[in-house]
C-alpha positions as CSV (number, residue, x, y, z in Angstrom):
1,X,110.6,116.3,96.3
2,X,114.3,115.8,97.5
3,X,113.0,115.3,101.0
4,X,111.0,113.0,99.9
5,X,113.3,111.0,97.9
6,X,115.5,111.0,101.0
7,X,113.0,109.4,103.3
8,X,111.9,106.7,100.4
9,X,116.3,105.8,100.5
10,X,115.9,105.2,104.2
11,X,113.3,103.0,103.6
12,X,115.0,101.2,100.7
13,X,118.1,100.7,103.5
14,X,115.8,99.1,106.1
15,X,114.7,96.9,103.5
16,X,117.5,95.8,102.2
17,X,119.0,94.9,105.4
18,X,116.1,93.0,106.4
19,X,115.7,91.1,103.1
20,X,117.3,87.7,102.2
21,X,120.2,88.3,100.1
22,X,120.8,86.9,96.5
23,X,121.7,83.2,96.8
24,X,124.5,81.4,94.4
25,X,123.3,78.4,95.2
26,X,119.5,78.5,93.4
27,X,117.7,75.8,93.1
28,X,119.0,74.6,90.0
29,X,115.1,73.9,88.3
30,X,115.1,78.0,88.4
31,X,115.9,80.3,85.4
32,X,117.4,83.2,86.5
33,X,117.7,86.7,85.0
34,X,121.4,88.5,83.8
35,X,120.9,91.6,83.9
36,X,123.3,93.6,81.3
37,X,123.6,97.2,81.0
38,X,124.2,98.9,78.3
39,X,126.6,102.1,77.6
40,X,124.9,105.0,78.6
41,X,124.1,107.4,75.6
42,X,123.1,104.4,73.3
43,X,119.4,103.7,72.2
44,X,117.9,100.7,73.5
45,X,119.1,97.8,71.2
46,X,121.9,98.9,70.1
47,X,125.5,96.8,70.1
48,X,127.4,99.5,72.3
49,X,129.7,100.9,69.3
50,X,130.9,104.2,69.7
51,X,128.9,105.8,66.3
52,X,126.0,104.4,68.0
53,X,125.9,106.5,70.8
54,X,123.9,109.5,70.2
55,X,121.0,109.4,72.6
56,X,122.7,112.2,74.0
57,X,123.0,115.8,74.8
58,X,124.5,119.0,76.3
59,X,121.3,121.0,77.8
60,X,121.8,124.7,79.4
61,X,118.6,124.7,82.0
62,X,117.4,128.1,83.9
63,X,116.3,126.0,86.9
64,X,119.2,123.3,88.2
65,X,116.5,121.8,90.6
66,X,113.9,120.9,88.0
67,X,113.4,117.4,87.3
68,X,113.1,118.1,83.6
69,X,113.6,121.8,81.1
70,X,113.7,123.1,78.4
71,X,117.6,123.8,77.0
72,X,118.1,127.3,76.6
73,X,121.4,129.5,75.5
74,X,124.0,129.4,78.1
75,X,123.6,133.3,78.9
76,X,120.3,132.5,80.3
77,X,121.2,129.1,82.4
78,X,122.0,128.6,85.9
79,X,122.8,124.9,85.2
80,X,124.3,122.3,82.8
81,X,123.0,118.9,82.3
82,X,124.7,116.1,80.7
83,X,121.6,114.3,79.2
84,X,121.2,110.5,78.1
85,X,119.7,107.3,77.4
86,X,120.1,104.7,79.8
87,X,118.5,100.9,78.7
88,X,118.6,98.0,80.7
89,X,118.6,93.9,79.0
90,X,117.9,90.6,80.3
91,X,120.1,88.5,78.5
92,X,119.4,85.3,81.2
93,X,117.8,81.8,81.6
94,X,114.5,83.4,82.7
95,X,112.3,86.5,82.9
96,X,113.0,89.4,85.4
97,X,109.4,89.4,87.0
98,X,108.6,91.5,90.0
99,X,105.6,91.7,92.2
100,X,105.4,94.5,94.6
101,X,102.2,94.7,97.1
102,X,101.3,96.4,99.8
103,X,98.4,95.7,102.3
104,X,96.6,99.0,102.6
105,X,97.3,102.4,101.2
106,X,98.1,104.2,104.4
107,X,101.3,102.5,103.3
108,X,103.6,105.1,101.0
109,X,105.3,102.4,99.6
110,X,104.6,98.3,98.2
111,X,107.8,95.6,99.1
112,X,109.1,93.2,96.3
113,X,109.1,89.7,95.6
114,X,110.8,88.2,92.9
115,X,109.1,85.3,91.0
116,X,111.9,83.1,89.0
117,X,110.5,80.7,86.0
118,X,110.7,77.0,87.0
119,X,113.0,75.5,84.2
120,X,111.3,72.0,84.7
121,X,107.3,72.7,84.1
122,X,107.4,76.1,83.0
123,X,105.6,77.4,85.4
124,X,106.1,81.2,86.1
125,X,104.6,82.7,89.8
126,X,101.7,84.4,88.8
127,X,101.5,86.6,92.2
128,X,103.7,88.0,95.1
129,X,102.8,85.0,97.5
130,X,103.8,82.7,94.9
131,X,107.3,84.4,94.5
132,X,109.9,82.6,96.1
133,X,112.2,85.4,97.5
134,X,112.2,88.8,99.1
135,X,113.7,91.7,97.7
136,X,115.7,94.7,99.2
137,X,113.9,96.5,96.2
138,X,110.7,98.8,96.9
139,X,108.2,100.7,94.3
140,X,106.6,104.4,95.3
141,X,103.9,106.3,93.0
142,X,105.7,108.9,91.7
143,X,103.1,111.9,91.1
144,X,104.8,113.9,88.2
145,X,103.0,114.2,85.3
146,X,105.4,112.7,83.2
147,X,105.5,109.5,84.6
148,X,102.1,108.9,87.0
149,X,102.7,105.2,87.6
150,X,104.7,102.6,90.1
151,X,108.4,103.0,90.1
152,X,110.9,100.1,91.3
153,X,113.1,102.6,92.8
154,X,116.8,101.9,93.0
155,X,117.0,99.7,89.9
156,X,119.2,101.5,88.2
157,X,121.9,104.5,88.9
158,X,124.4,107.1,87.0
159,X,127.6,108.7,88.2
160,X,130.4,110.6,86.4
161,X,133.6,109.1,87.4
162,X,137.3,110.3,87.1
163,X,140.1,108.8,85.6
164,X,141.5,108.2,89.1
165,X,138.5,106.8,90.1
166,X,136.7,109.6,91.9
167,X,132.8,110.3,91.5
168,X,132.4,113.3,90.7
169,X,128.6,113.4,90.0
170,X,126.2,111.3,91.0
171,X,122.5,110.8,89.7
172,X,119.0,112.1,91.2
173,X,116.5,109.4,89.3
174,X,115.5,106.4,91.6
175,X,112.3,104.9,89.8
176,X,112.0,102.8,86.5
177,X,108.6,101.6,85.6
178,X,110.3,98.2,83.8
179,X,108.6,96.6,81.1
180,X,109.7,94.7,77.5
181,X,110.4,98.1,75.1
182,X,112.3,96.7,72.7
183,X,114.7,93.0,71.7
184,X,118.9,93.4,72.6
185,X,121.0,93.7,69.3
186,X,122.3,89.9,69.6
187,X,119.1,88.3,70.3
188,X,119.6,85.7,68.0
189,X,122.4,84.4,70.3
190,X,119.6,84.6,73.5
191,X,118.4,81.4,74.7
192,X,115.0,80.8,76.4
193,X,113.6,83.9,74.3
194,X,109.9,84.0,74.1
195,X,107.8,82.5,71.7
196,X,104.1,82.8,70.5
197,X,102.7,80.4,73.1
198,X,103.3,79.4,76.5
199,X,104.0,81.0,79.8
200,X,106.4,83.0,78.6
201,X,105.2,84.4,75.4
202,X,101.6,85.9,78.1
203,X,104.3,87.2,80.3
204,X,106.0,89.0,77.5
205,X,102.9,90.2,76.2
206,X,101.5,91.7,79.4
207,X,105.4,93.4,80.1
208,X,105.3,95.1,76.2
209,X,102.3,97.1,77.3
210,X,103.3,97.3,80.8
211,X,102.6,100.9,82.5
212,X,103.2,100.0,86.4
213,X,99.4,100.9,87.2
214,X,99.8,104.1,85.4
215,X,97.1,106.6,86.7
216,X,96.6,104.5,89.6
217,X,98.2,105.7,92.9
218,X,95.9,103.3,95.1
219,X,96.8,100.5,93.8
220,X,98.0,97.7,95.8
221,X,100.1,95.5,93.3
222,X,102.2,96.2,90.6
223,X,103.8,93.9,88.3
224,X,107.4,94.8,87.2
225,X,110.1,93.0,84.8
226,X,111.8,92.6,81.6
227,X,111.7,89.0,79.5
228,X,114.6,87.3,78.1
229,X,116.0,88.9,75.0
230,X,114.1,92.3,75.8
231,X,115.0,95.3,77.5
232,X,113.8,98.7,79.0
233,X,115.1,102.2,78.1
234,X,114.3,105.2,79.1
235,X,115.0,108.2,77.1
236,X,117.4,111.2,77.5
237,X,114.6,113.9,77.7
238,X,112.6,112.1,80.4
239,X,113.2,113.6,83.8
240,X,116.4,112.8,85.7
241,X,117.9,111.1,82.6
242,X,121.0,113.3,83.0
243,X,123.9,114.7,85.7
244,X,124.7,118.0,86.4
245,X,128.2,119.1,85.1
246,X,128.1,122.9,85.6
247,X,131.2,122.6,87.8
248,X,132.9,119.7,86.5
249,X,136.6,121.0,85.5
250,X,137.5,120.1,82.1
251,X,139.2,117.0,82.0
252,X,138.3,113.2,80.6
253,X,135.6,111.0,82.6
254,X,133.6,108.0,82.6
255,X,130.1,108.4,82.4
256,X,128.8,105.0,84.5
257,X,125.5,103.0,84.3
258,X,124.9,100.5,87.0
259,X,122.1,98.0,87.1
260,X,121.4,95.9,90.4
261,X,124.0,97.9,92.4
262,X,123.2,96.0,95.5
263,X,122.7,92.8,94.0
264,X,119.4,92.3,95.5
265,X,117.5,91.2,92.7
266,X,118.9,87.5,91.7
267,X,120.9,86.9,88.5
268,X,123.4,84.7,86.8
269,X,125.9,87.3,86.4
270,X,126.6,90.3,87.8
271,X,129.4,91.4,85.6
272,X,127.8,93.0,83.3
273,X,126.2,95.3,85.2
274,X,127.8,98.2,84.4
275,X,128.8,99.8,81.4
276,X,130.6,103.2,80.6
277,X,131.8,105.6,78.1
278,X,135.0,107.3,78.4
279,X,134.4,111.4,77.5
280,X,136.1,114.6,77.3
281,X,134.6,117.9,79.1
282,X,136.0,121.3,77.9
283,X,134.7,125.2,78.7
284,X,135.5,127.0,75.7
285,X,135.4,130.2,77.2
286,X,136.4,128.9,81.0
287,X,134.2,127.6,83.6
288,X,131.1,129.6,85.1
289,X,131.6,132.6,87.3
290,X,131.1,132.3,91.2
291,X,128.1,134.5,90.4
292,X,126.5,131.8,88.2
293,X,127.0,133.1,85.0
294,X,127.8,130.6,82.2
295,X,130.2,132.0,79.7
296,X,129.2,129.0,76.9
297,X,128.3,125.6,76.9
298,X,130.9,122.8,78.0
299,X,131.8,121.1,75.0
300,X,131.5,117.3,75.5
301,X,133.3,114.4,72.9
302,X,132.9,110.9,73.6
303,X,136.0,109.1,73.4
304,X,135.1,105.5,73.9
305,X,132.3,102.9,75.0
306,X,133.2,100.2,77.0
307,X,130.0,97.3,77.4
308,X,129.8,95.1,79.9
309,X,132.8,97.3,82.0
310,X,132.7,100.0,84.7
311,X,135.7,102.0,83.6
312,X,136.2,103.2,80.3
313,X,138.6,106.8,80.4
């Protein structure tokens, strides 16, 4: 699986080099997207605020390669996970829609197009030839049983950060299947948000149900996106929701969501794509052994969220 993932970022680089990059200048007809992160640890839809934030745990795992496992007692574990919710809003003029194809499936992977909502007619692209721009992005069937379905891969990515600015950790998850899960806390303070008829309220009602194709790996399109006022989360037990922290030294970090890292999906505003929580580690009975053996469970506090920033500690 790792050597896999590793081919699937070298295509993702060739992509992105080759694809047009995000344009300020937008026709000005064109509702974009804002994509804003939310702290990680918080359920989908909620404001951010510290007593929030308990989509979160400490999980002792027997393998440290598994994608996913059951939390055991320390004495037993080989590795620690720091484990959490990550959620994803579009707070912008106009849907996130993505169309990925590909023309035949000797091809591993389907390129993106990204349609944007004209602000004039309301017409929204209903296919990737009628998307107006190339994407760096890329979706790949990801087999797992816990998932099954077309990932956009690269959407979305974790790292733990010191307070002089170090990563420490970085994540292993690289595929979202995006779709409208549930409406951001301030909704009411959303334009453009979907209503019961129109364009946009069929495109929000095929994204609620979206599943990326689930159960169908030879598939040749996908639809992918998020409308205005929703958002996608994907929850702390679901595989690669977490970072491993079996060696991190006690100490204070920031745990950091980013959305849109390399900016090749085209938004409004790309300062709120990241958000962080400032938190405390600490091994109670000392770190583990060079022999692997974990003494007890790191004990982990949050101190702080910070929304909308990407440093918190």
């Amino acid at each position: 699986m790792l050597k896999k993932f590793a081919v699937l970022a070298l295509v993702a680089l060739s992509a992105t080099v080759s694809a047009s990059a995000p344009r300020a200048d937008a026709a000005p007809n064109l509702l974009l997207p804002d994509l804003r992160q939310a702290v990680p640890g918080c359920a989908g839809g909620s404001s951010g605020e510290l007593p929030l934030c308990t989509a979160w745990d400490v999980c002792p795992v027997v393998d440290p390669a598994a994608p996913n496992g059951r939390c055991v007692a320390p004495s037993v574990a080989k590795a620690v996970r720091l484990r959490f919710t990550s959620a994803e809003e579009n707070v912008g003029d106009g849907p996130l829609l993505l169309y990925g194809r590909r023309d035949s499936t000797k091809q591993e992977t389907m390129t993106v197009r990204q349609a944007l909502r004209n602000g004039t007619d309301g017409s929204i692209p209903g296919s990737y030839e009628a998307a107006q721009r190339a994407t760096g992005a890329f979706t790949y069937y990801e087999p797992a049983l816990a998932h099954q379905h077309w990932h956009l891969m690269n959407f979305e990515h974790f790292a733990l950060v010191s307070r002089q600015g170090e990563t420490v950790v970085t994540d292993r998850k690289n595929g979202f299947c995006l779709g409208d899960r549930f409406r951001v806390h301030d909704i009411d303070r959303v334009k453009n948000v979907p209503g019961d008829t129109g364009a946009d309220a069929d495109l929000a009602g095929k994204l609620r149900g979206n599943m990326c194709r689930h159960h169908e790996p030879t598939a040749l399109e996908v639809l992918e996106g998020i409308s205005v006022g929703a958002g996608d989360d994907y929850k702390y037990p679901v595989d690669f929701q977490w970072l491993d922290i079996t060696h991190v030294p006690t100490g204070t970090y920031d745990l950091v969501n980013t959305v849109n890292a390399d900016r090749t999906l085209l938004e409004t505003n790309y300062q709120n794509n990241s958000s962080a929580v400032a938190l405390a580690i600490a091994w109670p009975l000392g770190m583990p052994g060079s022999d692997g053996t974990i003494p007890a469970a790191p004990v982990v506090k949050l101190l702080r969220s910070c929304p909308g920033q990407p440093r918190c500690a």
